[in-house]
Backbone and ligand atoms as CSV (ligand in chain L), in Angstrom:
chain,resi,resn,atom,element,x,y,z
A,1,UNK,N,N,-11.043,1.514,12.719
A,1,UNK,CA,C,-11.026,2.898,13.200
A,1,UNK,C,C,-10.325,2.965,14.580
A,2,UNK,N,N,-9.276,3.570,14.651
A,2,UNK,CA,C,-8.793,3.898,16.104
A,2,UNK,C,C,-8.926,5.064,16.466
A,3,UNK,N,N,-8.295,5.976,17.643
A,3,UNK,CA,C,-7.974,7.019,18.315
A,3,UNK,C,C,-7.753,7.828,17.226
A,4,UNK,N,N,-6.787,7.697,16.447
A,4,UNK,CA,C,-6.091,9.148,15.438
A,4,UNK,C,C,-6.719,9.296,14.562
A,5,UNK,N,N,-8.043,8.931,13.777
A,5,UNK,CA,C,-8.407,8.777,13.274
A,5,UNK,C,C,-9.898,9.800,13.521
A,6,UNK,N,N,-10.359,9.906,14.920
A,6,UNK,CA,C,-11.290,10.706,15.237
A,6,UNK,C,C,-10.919,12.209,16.468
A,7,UNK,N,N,-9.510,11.727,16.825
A,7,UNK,CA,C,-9.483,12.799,18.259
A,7,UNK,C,C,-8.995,13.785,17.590
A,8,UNK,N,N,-9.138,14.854,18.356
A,8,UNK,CA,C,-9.721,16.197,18.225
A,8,UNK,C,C,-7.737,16.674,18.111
A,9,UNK,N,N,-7.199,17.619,17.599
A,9,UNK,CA,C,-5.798,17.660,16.769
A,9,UNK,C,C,-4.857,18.749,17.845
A,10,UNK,N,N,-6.075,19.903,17.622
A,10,UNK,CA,C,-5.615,20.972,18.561
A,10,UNK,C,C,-5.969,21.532,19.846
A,11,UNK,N,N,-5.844,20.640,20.225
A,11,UNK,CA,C,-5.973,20.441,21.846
A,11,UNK,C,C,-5.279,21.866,22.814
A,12,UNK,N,N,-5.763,22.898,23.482
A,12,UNK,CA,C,-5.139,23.485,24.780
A,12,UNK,C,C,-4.206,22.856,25.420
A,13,UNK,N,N,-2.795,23.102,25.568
A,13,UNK,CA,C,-2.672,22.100,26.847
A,13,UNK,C,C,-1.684,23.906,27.692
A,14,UNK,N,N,-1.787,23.040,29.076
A,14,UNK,CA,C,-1.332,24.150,30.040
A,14,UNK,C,C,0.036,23.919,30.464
A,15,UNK,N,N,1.064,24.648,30.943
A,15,UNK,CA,C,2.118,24.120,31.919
A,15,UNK,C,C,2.032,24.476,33.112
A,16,UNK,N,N,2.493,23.142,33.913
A,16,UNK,CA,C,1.986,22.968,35.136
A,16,UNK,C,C,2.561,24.250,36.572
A,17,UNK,N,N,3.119,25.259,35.793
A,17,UNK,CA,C,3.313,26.449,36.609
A,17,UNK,C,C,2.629,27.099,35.879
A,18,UNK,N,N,1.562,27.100,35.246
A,18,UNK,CA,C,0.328,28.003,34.890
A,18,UNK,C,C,-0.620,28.133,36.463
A,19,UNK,N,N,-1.267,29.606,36.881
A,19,UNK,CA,C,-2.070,29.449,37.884
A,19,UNK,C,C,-3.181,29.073,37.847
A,20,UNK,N,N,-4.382,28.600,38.631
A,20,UNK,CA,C,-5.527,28.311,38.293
A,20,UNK,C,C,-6.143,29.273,37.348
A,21,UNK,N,N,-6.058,30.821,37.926
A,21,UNK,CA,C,-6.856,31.739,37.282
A,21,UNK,C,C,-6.201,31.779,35.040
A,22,UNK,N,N,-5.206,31.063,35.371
A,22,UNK,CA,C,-4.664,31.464,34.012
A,22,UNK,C,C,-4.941,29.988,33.212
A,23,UNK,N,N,-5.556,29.232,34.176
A,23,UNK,CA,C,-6.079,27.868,33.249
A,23,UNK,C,C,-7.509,27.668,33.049
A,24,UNK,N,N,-8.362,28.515,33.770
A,24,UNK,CA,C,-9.274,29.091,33.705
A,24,UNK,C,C,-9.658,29.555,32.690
A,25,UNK,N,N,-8.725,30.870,32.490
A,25,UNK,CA,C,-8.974,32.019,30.864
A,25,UNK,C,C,-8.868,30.862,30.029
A,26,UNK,N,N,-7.659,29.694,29.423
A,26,UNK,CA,C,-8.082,29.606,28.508
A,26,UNK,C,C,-8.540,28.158,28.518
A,27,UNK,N,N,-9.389,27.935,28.952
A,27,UNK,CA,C,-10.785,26.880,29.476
A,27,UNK,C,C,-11.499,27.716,28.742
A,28,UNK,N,N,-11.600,29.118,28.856
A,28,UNK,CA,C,-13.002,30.024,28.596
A,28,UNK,C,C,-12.764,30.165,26.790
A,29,UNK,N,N,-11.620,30.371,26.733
A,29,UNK,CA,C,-11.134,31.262,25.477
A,29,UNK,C,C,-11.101,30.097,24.449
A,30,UNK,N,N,-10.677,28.922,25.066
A,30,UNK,CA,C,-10.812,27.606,23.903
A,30,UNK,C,C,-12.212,26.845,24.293
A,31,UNK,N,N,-13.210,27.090,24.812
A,31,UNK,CA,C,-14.568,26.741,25.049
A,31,UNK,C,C,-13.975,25.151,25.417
A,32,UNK,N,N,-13.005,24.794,26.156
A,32,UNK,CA,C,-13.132,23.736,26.594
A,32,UNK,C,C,-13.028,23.296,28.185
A,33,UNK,N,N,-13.316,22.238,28.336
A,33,UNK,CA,C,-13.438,21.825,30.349
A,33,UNK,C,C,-12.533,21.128,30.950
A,34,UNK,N,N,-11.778,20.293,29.449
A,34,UNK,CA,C,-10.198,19.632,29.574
A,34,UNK,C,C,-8.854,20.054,29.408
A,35,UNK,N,N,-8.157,20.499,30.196
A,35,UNK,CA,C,-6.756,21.027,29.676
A,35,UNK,C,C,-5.941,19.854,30.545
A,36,UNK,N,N,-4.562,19.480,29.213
A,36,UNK,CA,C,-3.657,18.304,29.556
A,36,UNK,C,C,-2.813,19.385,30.359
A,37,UNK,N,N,-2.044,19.061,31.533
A,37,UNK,CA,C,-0.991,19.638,31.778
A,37,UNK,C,C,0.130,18.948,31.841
A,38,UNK,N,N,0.937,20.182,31.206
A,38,UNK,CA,C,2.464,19.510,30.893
A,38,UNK,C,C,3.611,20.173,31.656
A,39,UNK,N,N,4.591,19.025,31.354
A,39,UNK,CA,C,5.816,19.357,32.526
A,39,UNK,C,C,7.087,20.421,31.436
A,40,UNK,N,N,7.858,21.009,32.134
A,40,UNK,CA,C,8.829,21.861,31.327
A,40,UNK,C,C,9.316,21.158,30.316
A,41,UNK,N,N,9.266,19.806,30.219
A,41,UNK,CA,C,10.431,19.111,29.070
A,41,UNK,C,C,8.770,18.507,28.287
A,42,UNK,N,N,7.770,19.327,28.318
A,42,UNK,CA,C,6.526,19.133,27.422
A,42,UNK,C,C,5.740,18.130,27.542
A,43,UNK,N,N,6.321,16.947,28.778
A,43,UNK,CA,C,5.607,15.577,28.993
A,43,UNK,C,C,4.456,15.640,29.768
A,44,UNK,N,N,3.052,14.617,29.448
A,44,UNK,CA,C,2.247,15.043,30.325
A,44,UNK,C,C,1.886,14.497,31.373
A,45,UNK,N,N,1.493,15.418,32.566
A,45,UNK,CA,C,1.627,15.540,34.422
A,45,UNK,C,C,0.428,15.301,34.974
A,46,UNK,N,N,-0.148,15.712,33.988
A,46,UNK,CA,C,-2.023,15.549,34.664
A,46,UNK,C,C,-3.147,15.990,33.911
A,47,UNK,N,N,-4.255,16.374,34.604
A,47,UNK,CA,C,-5.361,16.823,33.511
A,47,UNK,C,C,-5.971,17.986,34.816
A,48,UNK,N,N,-6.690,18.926,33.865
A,48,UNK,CA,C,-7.144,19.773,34.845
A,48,UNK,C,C,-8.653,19.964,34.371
A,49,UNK,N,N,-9.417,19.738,35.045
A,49,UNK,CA,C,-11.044,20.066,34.487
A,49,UNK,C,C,-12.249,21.307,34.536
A,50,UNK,N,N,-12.929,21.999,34.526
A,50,UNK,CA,C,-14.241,22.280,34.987
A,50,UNK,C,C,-14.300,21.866,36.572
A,51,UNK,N,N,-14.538,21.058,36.532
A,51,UNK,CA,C,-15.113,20.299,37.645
A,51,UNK,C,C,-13.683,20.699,38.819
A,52,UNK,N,N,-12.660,20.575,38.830
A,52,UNK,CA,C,-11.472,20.733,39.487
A,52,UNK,C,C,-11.366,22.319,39.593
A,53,UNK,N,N,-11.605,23.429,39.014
A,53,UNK,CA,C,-11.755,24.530,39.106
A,53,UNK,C,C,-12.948,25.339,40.269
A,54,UNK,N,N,-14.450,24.167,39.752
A,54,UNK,CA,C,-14.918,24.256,40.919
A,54,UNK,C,C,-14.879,23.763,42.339
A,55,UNK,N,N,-13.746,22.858,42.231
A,55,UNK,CA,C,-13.489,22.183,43.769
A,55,UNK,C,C,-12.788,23.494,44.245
A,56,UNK,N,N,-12.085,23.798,43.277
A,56,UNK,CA,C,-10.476,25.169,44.002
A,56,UNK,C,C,-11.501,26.282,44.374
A,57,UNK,N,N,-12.605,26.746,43.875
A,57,UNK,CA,C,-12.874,27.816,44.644
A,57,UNK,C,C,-13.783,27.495,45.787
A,58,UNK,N,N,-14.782,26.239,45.571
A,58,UNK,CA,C,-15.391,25.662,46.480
A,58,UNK,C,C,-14.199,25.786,48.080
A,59,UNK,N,N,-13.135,25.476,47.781
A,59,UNK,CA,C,-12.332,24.613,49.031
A,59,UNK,C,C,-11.247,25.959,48.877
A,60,UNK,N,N,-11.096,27.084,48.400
A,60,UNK,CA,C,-10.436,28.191,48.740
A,60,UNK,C,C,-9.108,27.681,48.549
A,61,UNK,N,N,-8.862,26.600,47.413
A,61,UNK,CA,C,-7.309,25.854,46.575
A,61,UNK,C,C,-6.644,27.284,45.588
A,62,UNK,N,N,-5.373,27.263,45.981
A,62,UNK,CA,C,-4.694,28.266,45.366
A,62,UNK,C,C,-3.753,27.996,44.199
A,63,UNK,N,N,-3.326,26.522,43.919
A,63,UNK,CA,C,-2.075,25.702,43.204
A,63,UNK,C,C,-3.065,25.198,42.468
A,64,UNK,N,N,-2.555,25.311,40.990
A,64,UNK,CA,C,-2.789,24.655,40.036
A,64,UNK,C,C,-2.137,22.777,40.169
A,65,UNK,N,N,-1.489,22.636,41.279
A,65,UNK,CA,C,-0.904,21.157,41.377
A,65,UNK,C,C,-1.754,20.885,42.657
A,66,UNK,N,N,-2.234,21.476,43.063
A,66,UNK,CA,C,-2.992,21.172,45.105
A,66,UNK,C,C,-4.953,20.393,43.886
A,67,UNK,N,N,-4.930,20.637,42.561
A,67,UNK,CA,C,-6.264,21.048,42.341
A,67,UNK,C,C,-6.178,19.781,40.983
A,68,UNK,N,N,-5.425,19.708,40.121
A,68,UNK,CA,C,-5.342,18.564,39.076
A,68,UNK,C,C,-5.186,17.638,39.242
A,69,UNK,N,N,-5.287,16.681,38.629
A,69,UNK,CA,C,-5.395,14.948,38.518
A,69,UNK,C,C,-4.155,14.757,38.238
A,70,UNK,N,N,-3.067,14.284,38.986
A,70,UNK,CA,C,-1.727,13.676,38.772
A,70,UNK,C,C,-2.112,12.185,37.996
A,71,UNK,N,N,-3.025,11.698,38.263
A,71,UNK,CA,C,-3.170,10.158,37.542
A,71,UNK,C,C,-3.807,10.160,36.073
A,72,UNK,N,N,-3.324,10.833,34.911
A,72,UNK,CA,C,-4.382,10.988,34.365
A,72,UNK,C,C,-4.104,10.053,33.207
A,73,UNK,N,N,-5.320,9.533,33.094
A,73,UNK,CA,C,-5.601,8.261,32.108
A,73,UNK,C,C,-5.555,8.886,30.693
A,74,UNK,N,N,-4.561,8.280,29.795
A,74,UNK,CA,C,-4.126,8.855,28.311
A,74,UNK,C,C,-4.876,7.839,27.402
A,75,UNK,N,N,-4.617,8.096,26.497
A,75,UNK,CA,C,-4.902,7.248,25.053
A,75,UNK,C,C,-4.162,7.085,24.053
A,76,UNK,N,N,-3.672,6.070,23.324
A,76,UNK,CA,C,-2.625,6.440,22.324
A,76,UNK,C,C,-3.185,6.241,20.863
A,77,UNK,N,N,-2.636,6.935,19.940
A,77,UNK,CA,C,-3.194,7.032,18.777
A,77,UNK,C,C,-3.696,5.497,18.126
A,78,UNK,N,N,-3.195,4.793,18.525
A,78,UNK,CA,C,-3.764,3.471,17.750
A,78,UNK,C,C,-5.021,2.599,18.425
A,79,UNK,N,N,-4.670,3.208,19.280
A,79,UNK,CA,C,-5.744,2.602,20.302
A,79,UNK,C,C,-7.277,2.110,19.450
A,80,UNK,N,N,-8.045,1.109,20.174
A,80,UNK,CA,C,-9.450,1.048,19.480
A,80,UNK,C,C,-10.509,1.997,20.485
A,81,UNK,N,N,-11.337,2.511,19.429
A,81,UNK,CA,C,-12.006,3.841,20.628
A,81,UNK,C,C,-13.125,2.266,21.591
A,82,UNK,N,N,-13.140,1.476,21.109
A,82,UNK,CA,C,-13.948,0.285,22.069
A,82,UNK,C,C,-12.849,0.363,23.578
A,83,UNK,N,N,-11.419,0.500,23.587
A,83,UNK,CA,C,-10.778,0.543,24.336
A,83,UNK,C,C,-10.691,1.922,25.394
A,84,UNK,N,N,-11.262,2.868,24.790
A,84,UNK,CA,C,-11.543,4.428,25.181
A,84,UNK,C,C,-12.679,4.244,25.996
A,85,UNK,N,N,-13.714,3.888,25.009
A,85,UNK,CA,C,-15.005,3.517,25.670
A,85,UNK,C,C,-14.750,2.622,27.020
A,86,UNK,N,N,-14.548,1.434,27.334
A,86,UNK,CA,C,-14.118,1.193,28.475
A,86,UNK,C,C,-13.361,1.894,29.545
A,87,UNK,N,N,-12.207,3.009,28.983
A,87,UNK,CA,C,-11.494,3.657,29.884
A,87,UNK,C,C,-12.680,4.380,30.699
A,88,UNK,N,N,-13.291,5.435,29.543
A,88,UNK,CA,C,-14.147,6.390,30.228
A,88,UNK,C,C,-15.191,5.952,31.124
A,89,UNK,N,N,-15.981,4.731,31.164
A,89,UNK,CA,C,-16.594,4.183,31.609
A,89,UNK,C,C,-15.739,3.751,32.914
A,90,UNK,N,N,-15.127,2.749,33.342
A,90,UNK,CA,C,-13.897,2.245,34.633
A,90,UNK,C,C,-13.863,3.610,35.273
A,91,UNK,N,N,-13.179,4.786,34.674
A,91,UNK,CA,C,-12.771,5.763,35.440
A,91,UNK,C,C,-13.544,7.237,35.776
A,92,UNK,N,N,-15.092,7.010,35.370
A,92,UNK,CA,C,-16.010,8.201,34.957
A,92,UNK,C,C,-15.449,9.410,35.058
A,93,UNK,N,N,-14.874,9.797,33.767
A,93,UNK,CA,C,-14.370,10.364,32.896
A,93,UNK,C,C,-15.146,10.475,31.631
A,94,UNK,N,N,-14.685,12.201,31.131
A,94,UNK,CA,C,-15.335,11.858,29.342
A,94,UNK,C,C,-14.303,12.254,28.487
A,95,UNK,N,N,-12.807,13.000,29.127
A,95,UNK,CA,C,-11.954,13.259,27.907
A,95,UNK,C,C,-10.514,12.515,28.145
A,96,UNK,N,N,-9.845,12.259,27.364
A,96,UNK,CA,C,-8.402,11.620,27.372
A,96,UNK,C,C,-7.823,12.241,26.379
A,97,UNK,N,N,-6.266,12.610,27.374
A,97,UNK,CA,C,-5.387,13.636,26.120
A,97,UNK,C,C,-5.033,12.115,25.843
A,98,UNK,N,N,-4.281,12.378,24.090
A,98,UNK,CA,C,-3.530,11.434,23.501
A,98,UNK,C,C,-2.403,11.563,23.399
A,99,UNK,N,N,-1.434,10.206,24.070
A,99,UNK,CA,C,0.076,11.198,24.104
A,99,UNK,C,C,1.113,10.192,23.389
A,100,UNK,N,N,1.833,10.474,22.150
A,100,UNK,CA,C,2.369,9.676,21.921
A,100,UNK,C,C,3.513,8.693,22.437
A,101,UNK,N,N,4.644,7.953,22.124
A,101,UNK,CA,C,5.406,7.439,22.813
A,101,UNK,C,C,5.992,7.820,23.780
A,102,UNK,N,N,6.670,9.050,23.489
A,102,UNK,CA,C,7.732,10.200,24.390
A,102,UNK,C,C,6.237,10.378,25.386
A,103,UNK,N,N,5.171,10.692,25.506
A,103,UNK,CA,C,4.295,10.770,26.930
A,103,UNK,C,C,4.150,12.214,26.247
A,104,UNK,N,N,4.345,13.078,24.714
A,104,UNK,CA,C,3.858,14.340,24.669
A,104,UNK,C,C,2.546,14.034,24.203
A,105,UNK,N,N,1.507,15.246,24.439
A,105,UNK,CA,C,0.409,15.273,24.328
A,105,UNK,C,C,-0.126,15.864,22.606
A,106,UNK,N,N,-0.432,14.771,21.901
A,106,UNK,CA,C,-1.326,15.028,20.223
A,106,UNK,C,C,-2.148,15.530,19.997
A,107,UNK,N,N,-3.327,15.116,21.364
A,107,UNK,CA,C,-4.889,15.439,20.501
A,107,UNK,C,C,-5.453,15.345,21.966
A,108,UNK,N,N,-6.811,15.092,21.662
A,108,UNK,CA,C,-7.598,14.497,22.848
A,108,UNK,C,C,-8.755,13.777,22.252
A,109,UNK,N,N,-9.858,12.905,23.137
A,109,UNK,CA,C,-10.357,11.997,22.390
A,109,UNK,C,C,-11.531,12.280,23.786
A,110,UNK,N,N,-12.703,12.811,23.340
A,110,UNK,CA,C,-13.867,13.100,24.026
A,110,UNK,C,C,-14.587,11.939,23.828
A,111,UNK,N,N,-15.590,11.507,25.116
A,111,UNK,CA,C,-16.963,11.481,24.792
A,111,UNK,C,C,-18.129,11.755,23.437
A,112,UNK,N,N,-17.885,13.331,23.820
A,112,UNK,CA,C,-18.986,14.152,22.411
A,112,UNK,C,C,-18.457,13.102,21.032
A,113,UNK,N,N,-17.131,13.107,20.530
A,113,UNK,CA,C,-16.732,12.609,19.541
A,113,UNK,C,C,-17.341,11.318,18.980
A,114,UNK,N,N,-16.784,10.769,20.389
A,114,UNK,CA,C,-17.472,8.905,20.065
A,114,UNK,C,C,-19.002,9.195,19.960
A,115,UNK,N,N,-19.721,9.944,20.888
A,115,UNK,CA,C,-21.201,9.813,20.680
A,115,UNK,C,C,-21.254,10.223,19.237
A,116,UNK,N,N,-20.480,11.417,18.643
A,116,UNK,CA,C,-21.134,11.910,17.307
A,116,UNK,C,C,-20.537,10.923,15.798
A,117,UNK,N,N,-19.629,9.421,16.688
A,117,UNK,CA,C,-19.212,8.629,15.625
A,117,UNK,C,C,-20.873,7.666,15.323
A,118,UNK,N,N,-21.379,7.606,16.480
A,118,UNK,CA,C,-22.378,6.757,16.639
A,118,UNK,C,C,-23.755,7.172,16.286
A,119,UNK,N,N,-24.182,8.624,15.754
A,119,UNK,CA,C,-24.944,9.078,15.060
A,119,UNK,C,C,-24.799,8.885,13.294
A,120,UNK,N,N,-23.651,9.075,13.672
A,120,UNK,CA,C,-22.805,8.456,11.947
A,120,UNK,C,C,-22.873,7.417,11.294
A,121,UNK,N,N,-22.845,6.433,12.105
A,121,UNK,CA,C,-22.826,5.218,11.772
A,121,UNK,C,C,-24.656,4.370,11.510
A,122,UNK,N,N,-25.093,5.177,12.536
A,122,UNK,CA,C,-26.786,4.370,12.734
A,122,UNK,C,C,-27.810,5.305,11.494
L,1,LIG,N1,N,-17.225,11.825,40.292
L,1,LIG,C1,C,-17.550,13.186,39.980
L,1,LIG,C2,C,-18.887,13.320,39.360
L,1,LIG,O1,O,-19.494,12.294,39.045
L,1,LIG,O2,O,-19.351,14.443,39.188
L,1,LIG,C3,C,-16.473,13.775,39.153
L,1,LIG,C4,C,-16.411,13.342,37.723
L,1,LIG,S1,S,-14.780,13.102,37.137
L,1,LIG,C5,C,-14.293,11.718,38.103
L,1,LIG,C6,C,-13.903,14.485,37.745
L,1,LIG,C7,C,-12.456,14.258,37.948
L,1,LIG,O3,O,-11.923,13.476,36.925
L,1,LIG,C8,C,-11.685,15.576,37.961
L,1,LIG,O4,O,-10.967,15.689,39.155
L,1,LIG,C9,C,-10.759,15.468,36.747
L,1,LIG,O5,O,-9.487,16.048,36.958
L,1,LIG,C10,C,-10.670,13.979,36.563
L,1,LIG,N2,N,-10.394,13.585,35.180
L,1,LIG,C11,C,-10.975,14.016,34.052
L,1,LIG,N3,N,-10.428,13.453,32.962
L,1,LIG,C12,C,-9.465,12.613,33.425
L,1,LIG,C13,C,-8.537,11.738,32.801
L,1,LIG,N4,N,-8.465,11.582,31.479
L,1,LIG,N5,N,-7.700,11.044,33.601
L,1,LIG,C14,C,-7.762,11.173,34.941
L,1,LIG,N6,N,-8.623,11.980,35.586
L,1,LIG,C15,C,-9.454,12.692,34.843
């Protein structure tokens, strides 16, 4: 079992001249806390969270680039999720976009997922 096999297909992703308030809406509108952000030629630049939304209003941040994770730890479809599991753990983190060769973004590969592989299995 690897990555493509369980991560999630249709993933949000934002471009990185999206404003906070407009990565926000659809955080709300796709009930999710992870959006990949991508660069004009579709490659991905960073990750933007929940948690990073509340730093920007906490700290009065106006840039969707002053407020996201430029380092953001990916996953690739073949990957073993034992290899995920370690990422998220090293970098306390719970989501990773999946980006194939070219660095575009596939899927994403949560936490929730792996926990709900492991109800499955026991
Ligand atoms: N340490 C804090 C805590 O325990 O509440 C924050 C948790 S986590 C480290 C929050 C940060 O991780 C956010 O700034 C977010 O952008 C970043 N983050 C989330 N997923 C990421 C990923 N896949 N790669 C890199 N950074 C990520």
């Amino acid at each position: 079992i690897t990555v493509n096999d369980v991560m999630e297909e249709t993933t949000p992703i934002i471009n990185k001249k999206t404003s906070i308030k407009q990565a926000s809406k659809t955080m709300m509108k796709n009930n999710s806390t992870h959006l990949p952000v991508i660069t004009q030629n579709g490659k991905i630049a960073g990750i933007i969270t929940a948690w990073d939304i509340a730093k920007a209003v906490s700290e009065d941040l106006k840039e969707l680039e002053d407020v996201m994770t430029n380092n953001v730890v990916t996953a690739n479809p073949n990957e073993s999720i034992r290899s995920v599991i370690n990422k998220i753990k090293k970098h306390n983190i719970s989501a990773l976009p999946v980006v194939d060769k070219k660095q575009k973004v596939i899927g994403t590969i949560s936490s929730d997922v792996i926990s709900q592989l492991i109800t499955k299995d026991t």
